[in-house]
N, CA, C and O atoms as a GROMACS GRO file, in nm:
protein
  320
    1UNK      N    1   0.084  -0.118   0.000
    1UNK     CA    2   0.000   0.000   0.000
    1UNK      C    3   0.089   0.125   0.000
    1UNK      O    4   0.185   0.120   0.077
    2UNK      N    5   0.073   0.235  -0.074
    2UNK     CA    6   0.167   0.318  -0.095
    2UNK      C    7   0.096   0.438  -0.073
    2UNK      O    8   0.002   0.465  -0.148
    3UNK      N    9   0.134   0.533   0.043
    3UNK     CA   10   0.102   0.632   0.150
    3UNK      C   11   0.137   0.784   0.053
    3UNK      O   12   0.260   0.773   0.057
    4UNK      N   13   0.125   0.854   0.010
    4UNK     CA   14   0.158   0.958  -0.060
    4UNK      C   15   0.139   1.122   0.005
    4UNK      O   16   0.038   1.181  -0.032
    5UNK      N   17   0.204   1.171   0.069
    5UNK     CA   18   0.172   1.324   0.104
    5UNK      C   19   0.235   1.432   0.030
    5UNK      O   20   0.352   1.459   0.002
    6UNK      N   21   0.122   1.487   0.007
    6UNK     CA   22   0.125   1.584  -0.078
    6UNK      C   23   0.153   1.723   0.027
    6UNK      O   24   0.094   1.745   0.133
    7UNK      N   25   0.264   1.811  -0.038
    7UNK     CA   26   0.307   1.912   0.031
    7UNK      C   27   0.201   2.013   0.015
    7UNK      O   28   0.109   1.978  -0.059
    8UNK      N   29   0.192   2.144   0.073
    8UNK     CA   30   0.132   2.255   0.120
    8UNK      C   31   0.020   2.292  -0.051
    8UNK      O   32  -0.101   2.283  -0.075
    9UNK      N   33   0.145   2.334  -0.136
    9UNK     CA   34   0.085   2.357  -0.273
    9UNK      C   35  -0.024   2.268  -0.291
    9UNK      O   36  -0.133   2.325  -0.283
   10UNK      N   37  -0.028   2.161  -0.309
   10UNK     CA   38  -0.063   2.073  -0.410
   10UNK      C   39  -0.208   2.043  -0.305
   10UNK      O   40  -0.309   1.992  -0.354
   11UNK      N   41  -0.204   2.070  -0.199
   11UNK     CA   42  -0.340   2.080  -0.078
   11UNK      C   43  -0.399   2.185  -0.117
   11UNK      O   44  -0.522   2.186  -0.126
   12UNK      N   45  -0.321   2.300  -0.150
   12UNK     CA   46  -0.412   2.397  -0.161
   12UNK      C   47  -0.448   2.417  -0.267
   12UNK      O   48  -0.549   2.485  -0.250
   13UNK      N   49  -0.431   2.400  -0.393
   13UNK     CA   50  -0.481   2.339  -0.508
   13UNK      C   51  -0.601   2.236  -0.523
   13UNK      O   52  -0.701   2.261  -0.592
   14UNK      N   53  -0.585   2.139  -0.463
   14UNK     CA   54  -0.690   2.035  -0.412
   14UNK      C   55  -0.828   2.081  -0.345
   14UNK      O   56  -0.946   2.056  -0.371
   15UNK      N   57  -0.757   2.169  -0.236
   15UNK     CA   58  -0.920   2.229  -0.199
   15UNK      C   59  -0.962   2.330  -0.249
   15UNK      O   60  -1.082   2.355  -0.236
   16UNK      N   61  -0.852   2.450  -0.341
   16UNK     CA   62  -0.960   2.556  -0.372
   16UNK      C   63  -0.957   2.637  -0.299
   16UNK      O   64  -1.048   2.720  -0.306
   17UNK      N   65  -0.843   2.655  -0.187
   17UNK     CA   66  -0.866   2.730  -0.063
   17UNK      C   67  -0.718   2.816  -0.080
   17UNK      O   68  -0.618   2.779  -0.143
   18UNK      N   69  -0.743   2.983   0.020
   18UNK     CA   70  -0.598   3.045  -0.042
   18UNK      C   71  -0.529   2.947   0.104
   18UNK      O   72  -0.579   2.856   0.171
   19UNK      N   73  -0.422   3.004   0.109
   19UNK     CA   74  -0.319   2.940   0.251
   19UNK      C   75  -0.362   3.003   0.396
   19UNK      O   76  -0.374   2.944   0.503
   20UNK      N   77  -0.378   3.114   0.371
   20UNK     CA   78  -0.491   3.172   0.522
   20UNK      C   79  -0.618   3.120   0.576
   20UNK      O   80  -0.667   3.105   0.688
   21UNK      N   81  -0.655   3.099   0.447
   21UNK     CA   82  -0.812   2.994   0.464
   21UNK      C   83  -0.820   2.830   0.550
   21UNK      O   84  -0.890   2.770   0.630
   22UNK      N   85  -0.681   2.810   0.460
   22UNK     CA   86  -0.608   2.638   0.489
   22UNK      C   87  -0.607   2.648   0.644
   22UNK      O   88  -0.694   2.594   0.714
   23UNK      N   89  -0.479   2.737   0.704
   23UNK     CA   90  -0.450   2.756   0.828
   23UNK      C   91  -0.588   2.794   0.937
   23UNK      O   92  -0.598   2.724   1.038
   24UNK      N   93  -0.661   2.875   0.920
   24UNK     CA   94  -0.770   2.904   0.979
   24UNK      C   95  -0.854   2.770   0.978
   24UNK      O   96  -0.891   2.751   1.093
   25UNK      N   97  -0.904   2.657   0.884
   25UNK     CA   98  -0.909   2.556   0.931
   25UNK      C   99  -0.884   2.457   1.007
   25UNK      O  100  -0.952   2.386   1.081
   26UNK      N  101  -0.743   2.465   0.970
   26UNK     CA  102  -0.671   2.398   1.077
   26UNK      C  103  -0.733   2.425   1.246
   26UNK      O  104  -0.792   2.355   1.329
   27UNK      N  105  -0.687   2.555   1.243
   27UNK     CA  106  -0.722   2.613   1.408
   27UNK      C  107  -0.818   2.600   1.430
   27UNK      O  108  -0.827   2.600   1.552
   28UNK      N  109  -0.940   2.584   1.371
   28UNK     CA  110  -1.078   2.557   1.383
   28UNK      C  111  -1.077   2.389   1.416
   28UNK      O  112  -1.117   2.365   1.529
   29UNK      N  113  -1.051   2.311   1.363
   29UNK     CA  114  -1.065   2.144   1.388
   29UNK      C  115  -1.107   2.136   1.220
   29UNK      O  116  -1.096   2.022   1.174
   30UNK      N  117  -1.136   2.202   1.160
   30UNK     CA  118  -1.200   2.203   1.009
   30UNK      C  119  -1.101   2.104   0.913
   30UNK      O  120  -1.151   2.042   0.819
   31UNK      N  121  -0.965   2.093   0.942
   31UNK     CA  122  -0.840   2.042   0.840
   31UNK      C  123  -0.799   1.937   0.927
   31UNK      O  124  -0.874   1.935   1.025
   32UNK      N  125  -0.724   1.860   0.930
   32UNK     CA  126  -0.599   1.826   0.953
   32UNK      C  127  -0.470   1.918   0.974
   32UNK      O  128  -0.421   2.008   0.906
   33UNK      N  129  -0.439   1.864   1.081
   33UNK     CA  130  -0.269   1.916   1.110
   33UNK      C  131  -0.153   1.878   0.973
   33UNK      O  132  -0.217   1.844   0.874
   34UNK      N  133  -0.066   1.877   0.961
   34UNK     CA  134   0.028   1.843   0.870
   34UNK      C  135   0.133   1.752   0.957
   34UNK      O  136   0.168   1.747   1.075
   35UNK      N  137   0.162   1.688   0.843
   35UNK     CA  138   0.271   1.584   0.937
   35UNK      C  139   0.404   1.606   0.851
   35UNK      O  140   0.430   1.610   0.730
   36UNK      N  141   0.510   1.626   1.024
   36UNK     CA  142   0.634   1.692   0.963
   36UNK      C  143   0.730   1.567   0.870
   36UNK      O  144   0.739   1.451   0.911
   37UNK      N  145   0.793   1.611   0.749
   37UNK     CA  146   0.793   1.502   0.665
   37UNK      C  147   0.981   1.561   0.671
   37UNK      O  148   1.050   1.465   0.638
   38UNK      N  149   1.037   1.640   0.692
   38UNK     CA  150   1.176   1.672   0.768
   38UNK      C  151   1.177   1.801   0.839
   38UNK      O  152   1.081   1.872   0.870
   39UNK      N  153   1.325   1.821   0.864
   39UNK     CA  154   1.366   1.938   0.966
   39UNK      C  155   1.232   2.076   0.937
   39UNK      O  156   1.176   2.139   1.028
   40UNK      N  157   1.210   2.092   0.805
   40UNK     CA  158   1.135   2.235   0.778
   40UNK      C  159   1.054   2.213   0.647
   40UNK      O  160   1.036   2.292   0.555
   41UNK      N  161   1.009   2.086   0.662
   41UNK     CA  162   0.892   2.010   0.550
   41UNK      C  163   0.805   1.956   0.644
   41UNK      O  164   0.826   1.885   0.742
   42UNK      N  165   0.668   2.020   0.580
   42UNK     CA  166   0.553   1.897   0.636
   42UNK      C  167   0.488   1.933   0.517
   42UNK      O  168   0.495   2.029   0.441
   43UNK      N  169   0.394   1.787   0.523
   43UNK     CA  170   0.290   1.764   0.429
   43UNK      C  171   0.162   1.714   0.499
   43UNK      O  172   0.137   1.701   0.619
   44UNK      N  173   0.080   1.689   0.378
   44UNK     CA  174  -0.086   1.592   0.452
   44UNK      C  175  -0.138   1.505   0.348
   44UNK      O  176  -0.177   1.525   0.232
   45UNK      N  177  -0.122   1.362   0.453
   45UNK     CA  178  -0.189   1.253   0.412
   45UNK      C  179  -0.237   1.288   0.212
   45UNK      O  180  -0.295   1.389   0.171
   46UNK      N  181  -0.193   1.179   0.131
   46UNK     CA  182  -0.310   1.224   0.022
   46UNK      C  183  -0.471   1.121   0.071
   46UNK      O  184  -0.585   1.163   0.052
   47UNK      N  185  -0.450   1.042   0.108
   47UNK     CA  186  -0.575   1.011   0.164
   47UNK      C  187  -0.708   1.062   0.299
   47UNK      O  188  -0.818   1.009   0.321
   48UNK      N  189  -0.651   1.167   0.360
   48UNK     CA  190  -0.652   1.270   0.442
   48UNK      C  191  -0.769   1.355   0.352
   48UNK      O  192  -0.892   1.362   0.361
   49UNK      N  193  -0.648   1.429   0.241
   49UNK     CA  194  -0.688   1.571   0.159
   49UNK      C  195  -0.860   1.489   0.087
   49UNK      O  196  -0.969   1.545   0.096
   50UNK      N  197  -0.836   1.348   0.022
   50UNK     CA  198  -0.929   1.337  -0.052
   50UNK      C  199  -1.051   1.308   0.041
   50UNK      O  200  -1.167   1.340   0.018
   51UNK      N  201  -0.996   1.230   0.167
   51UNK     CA  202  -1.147   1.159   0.280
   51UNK      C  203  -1.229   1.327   0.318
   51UNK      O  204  -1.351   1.320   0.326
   52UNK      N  205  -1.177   1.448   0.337
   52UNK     CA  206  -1.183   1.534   0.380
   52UNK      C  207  -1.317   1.647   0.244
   52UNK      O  208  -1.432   1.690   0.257
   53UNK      N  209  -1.215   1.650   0.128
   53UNK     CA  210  -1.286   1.669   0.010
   53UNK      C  211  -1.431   1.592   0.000
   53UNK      O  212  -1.530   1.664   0.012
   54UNK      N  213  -1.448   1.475  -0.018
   54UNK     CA  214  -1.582   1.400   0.018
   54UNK      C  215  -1.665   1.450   0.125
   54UNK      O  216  -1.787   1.467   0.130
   55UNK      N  217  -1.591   1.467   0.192
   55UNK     CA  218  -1.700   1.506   0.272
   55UNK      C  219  -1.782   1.618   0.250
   55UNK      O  220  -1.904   1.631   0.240
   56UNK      N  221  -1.660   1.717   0.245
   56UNK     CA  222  -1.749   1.857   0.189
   56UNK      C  223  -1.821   1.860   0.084
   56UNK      O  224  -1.906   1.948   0.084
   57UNK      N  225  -1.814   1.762  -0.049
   57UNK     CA  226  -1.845   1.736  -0.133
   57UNK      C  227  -1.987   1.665  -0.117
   57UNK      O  228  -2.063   1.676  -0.213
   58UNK      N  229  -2.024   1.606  -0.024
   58UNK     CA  230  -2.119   1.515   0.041
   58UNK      C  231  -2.241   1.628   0.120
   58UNK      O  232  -2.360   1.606   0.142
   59UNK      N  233  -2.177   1.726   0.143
   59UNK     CA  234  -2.232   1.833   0.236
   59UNK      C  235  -2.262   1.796   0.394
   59UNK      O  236  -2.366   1.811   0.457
   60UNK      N  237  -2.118   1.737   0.443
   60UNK     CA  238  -2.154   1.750   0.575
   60UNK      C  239  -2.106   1.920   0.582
   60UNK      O  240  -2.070   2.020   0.520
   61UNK      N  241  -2.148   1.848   0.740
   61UNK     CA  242  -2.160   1.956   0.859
   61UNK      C  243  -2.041   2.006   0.931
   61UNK      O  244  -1.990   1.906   0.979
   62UNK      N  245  -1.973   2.106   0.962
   62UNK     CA  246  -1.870   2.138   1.012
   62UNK      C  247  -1.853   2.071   1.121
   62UNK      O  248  -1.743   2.018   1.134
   63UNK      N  249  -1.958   2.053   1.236
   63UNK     CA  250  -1.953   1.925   1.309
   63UNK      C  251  -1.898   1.819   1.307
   63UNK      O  252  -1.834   1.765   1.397
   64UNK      N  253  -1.932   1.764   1.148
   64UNK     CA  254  -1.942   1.663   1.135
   64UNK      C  255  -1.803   1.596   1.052
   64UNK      O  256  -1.777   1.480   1.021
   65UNK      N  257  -1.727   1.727   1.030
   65UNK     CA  258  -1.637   1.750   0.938
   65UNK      C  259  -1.496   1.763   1.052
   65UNK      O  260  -1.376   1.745   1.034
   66UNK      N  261  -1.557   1.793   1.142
   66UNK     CA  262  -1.425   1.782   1.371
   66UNK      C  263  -1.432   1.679   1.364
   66UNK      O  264  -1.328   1.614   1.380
   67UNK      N  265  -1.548   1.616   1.338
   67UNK     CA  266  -1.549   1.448   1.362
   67UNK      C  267  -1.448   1.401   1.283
   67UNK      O  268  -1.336   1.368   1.324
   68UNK      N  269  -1.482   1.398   1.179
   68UNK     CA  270  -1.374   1.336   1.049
   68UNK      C  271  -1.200   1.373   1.097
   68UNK      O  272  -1.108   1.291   1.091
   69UNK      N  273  -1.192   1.471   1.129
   69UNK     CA  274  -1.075   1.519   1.139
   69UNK      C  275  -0.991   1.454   1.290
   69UNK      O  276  -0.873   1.442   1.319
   70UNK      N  277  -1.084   1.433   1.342
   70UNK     CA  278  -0.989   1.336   1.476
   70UNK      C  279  -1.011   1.222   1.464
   70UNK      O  280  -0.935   1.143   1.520
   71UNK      N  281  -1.115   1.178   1.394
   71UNK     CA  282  -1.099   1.018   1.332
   71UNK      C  283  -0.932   0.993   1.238
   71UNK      O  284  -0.849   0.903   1.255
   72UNK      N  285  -0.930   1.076   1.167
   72UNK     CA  286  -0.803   1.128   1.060
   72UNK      C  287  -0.668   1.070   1.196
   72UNK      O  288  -0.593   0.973   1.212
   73UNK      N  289  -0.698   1.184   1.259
   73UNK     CA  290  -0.580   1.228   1.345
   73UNK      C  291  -0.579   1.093   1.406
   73UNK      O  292  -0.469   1.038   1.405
   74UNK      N  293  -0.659   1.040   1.448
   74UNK     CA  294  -0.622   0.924   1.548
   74UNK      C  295  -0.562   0.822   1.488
   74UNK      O  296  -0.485   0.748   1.549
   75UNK      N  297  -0.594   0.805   1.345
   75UNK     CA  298  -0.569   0.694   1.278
   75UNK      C  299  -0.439   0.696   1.238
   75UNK      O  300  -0.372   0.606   1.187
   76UNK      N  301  -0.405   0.830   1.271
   76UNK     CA  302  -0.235   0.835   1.213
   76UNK      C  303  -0.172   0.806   1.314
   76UNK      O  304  -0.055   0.774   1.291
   77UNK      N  305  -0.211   0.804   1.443
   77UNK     CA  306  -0.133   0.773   1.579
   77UNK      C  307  -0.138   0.616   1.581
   77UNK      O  308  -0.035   0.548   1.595
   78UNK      N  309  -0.293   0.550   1.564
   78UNK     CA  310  -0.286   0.397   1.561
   78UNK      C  311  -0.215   0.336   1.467
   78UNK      O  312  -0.201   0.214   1.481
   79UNK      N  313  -0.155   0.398   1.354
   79UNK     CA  314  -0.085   0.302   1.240
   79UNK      C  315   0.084   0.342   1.297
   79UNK      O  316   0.181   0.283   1.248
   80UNK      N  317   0.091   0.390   1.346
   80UNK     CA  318   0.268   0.425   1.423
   80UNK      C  319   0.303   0.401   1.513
   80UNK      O  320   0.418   0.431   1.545
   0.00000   0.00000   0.00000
């Protein structure tokens, strides 16, 4: 199975969102965190960016969209 993270660009491309928008998600529970990929690189999950896209695409709920996002988060702690 082959894990792919896509750096900052290529997220924000994906959602359509400027980089202030991205970050303000984040701080909200709305995104995912980024996972540091070296010393002054991080990226996010490509399976992350797309489970995340569906959803909004689906029209959840920002609620429902915190949910998704610590389901995300947890799952990256249980596979490590």
């Amino acid at each position: 199975m082959t894990h792919t993270i896509l750096r900052q660009p290529a997220v924000l491309k994906r959602r359509g969102r400027s980089r202030s928008s991205h970050y303000s998600d984040i701080k909200n529970g709305l995104y995912v965190k980024p996972v540091r990929i070296g010393p002054r690189a991080v990226g996010t999950p490509e399976n992350e960016v797309d489970a995340l896209n569906a959803a909004r695409i689906a029209g959840k709920t920002d609620e429902e969209i915190r949910a998704l996002v610590v389901k995300l988060e947890a799952a990256r702690k249980a596979a490590a």
